[in-house]
C-alpha positions as CSV (number, residue, x, y, z in Angstrom):
1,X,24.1,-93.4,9.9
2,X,20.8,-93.9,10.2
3,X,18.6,-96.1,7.9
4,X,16.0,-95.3,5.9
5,X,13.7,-97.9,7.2
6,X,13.9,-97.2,11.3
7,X,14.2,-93.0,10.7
8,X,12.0,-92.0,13.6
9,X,12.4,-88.4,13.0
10,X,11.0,-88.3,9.4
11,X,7.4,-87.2,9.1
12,X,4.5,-89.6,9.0
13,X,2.8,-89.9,5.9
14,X,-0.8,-88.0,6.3
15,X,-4.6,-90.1,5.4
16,X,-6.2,-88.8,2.3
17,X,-9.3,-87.8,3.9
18,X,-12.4,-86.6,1.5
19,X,-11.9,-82.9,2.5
20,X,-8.5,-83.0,1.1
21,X,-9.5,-85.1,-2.1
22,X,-11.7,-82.7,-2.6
23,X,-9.7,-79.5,-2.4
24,X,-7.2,-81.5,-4.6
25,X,-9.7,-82.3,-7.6
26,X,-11.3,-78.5,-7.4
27,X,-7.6,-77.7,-7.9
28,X,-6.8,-79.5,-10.7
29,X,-10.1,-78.0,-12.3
30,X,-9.2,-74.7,-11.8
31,X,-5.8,-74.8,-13.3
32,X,-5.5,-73.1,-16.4
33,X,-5.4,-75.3,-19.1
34,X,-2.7,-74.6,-21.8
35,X,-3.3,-73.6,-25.1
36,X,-3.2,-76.9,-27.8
37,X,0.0,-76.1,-30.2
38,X,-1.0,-75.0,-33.5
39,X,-4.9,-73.3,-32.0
40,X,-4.8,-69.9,-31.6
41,X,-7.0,-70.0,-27.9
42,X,-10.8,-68.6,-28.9
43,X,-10.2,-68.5,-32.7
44,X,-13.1,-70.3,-34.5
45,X,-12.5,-69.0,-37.5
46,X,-8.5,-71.3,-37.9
47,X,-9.8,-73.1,-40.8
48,X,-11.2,-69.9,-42.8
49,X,-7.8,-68.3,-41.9
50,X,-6.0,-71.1,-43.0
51,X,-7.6,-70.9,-46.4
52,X,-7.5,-67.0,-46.7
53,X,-3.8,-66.8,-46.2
54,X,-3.7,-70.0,-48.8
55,X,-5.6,-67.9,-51.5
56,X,-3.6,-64.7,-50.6
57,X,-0.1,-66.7,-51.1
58,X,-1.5,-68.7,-54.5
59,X,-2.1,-64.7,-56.0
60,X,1.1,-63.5,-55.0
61,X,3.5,-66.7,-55.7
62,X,1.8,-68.8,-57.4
63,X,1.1,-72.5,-56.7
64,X,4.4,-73.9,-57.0
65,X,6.3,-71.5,-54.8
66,X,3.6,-71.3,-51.8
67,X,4.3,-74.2,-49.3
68,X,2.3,-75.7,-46.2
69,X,5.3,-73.8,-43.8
70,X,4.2,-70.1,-45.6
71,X,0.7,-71.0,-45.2
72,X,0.8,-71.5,-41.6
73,X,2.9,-68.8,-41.1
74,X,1.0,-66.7,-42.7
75,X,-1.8,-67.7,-40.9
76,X,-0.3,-67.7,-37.7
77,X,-1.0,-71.5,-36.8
78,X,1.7,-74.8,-36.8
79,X,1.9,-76.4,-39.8
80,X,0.8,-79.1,-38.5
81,X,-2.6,-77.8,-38.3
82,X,-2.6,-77.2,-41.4
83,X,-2.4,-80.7,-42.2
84,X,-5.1,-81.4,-39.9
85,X,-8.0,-79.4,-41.9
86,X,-6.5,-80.3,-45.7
87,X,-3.9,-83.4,-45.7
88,X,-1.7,-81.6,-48.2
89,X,-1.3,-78.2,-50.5
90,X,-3.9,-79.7,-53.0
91,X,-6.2,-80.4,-50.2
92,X,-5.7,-76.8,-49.3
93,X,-6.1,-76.0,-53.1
94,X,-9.3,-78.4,-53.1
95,X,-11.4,-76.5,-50.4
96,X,-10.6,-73.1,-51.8
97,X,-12.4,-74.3,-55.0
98,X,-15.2,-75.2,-53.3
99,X,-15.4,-72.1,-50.4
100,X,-17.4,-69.0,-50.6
101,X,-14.4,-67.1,-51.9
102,X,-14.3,-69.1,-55.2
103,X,-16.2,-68.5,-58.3
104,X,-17.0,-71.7,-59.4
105,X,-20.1,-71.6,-57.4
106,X,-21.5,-69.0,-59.4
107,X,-24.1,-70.7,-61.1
108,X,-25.2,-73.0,-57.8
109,X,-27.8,-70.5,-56.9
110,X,-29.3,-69.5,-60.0
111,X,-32.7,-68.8,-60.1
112,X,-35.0,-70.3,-62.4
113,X,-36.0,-68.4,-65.3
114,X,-37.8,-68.7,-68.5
115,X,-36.7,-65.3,-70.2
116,X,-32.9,-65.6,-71.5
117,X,-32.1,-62.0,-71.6
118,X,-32.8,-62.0,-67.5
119,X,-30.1,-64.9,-67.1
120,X,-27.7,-63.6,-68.5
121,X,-27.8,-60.2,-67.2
122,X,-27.8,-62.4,-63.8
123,X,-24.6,-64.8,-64.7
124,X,-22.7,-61.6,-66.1
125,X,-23.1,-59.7,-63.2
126,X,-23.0,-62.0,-60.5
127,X,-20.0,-63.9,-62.1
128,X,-18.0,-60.6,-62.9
129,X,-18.9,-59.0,-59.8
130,X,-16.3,-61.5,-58.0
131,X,-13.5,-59.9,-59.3
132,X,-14.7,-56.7,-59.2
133,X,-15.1,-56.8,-55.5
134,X,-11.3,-56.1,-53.6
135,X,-12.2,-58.8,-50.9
136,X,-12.6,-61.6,-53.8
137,X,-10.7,-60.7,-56.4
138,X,-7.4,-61.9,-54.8
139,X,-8.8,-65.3,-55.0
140,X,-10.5,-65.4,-57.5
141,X,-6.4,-64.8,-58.8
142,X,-5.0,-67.2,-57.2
143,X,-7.7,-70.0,-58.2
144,X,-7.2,-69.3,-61.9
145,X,-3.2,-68.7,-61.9
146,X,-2.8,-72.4,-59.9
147,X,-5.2,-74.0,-62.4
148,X,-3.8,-72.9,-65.3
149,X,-0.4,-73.5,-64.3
150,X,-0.2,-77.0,-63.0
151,X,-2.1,-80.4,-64.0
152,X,-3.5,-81.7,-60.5
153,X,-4.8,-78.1,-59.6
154,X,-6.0,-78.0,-63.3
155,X,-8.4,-81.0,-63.1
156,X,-9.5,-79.8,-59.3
157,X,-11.2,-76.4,-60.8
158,X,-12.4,-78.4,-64.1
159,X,-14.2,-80.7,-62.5
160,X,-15.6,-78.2,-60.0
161,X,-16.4,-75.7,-63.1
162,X,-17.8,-78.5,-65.0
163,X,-20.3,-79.5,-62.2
164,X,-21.7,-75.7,-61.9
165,X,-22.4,-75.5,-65.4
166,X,-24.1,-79.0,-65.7
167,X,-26.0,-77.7,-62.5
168,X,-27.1,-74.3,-63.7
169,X,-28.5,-76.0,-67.2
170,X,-30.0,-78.4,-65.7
171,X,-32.2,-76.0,-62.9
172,X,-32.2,-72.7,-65.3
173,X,-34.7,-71.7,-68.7
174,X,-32.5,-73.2,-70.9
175,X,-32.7,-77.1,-69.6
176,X,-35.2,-78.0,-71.8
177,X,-33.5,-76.4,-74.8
178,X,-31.3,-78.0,-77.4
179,X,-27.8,-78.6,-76.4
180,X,-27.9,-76.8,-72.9
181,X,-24.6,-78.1,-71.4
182,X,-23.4,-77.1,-74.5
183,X,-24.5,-73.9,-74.2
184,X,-24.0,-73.4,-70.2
185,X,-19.7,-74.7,-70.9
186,X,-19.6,-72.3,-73.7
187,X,-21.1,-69.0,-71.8
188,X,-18.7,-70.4,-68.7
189,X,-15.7,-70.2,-71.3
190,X,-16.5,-66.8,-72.3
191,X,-16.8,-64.8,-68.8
192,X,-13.6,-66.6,-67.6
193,X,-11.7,-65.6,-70.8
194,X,-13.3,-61.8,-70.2
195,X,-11.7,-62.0,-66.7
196,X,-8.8,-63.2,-67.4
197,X,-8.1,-60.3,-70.0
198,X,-9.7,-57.7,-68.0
199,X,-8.8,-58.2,-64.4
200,X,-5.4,-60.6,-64.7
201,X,-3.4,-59.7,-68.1
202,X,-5.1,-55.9,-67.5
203,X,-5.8,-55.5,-71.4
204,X,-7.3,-52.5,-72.6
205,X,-9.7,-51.3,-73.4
206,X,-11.6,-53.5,-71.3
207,X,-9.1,-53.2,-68.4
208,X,-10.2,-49.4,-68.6
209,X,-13.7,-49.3,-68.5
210,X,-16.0,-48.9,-65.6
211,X,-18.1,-52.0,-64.6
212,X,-21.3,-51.0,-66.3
213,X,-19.9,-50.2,-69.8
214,X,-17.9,-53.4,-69.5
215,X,-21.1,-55.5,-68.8
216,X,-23.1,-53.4,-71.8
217,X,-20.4,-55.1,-74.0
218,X,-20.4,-58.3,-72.2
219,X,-24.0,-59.3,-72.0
220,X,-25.2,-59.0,-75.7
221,X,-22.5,-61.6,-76.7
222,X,-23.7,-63.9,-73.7
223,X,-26.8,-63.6,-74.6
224,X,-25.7,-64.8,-78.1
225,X,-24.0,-67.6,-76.5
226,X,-27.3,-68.9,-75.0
227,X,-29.3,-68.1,-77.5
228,X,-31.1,-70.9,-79.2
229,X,-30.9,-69.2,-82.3
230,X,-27.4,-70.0,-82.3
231,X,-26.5,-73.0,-83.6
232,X,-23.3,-75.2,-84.8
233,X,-22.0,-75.0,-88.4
234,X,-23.3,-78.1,-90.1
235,X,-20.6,-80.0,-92.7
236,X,-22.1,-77.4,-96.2
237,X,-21.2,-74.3,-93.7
């Protein structure tokens, strides 16, 4: 038997010489790197699909039955990614209240104005014209059905509704007129109740008509809403 340590025929160990450092670190740059779990490889867009396939799930199950697991699977990532961009389902909730998809921002751009009739030709249309459009509709769905039906969703799109409408009367005509947040909550209240009826519960007539003879009806009573002319019943009313 021969030992380890006096083995004459066993190979001598070889210098590392630069040449061969080199070729060894242009090797390990050149191997393909493999893709991180959970990251689709070249996807820039994870976190907006994340969120899509959340609103999608919120419309067709509701809150209570869609979970982090059908999210990601839905979306084709780990679960654990989804925990990444959102911490939890109310997190995920959270963000799609404040995305582009959800119609709480409405009344973040609106343009300043001095003629009432023009604003609320512009908040009827614009507001309303997220659920007409297919691409929005679904979430706009899926925001209402989870905020109506459970209390931490709930006070998510409150707050977020409630900031829009203190944001718009502030910036729009109407913030130097009597009672303004006042009148922004209660023109807010209407188009989401219009919505509801027309696009969720489907009641006709309204669920029948085309866009434009919807809005004729819809704008005269927002524009009562605003109106300044308009004013609280006092305690001999």
């Amino acid at each position: 038997m021969t030992s380890k340590g006096t083995d004459s025929s066993a190979t001598p160990a070889r210098k590392s010489t630069p040449a061969s450092r080199t070729a060894t670190s242009t090797a390990k740059r050149t191997r393909p790197q493999r893709a991180r779990s959970g990251r689709r490889p070249g996807d820039s867009g994870t976190r907006e699909q994340i969120l899509e396939s959340a609103l999608h799930l919120f419309a067709d199950r509701g809150y209570a039955r869609t979970t982090i697991r059908a999210i990601a699977e839905d979306a084709g990532v780990d679960p654990a990614l989804v925990h990444h961009f959102f911490g939890n389902k109310e997190g995920v909730f959270d963000a799609a209240v404040n995305s582009p998809f959800s119609v709480s921002m409405t009344f973040d751009t609106m343009p300043e104005s001095q003629t009432g009739t023009s604003e609320a030709v512009w908040i009827a249309r614009r507001y309303l014209g997220f659920w007409e459009n297919e691409r929005t509709r679904y979430a706009m769905t899926a925001i209402y059905r989870a905020g109506l039906a459970d209390s931490a969703t709930s006070d998510v799109l409150r707050a977020r509704v409630e900031a829009s409408a203190k944001g718009w009367a502030s910036r729009s005509g109407y913030r130097d007129r009597p009672d303004s947040e006042v009148r922004a909550a209660l023109a807010a209240s209407h188009l989401a109740g219009l919505a509801i009826m027309r696009y969720i519960l489907r009641l006709n007539p309204l669920a029948e008509m085309t866009f434009e003879e919807f809005l004729s009806w819809v704008v005269p009573s927002l524009e009562l809403r605003l109106s300044v002319e308009l004013e609280p019943l006092g305690p001999q009313d």
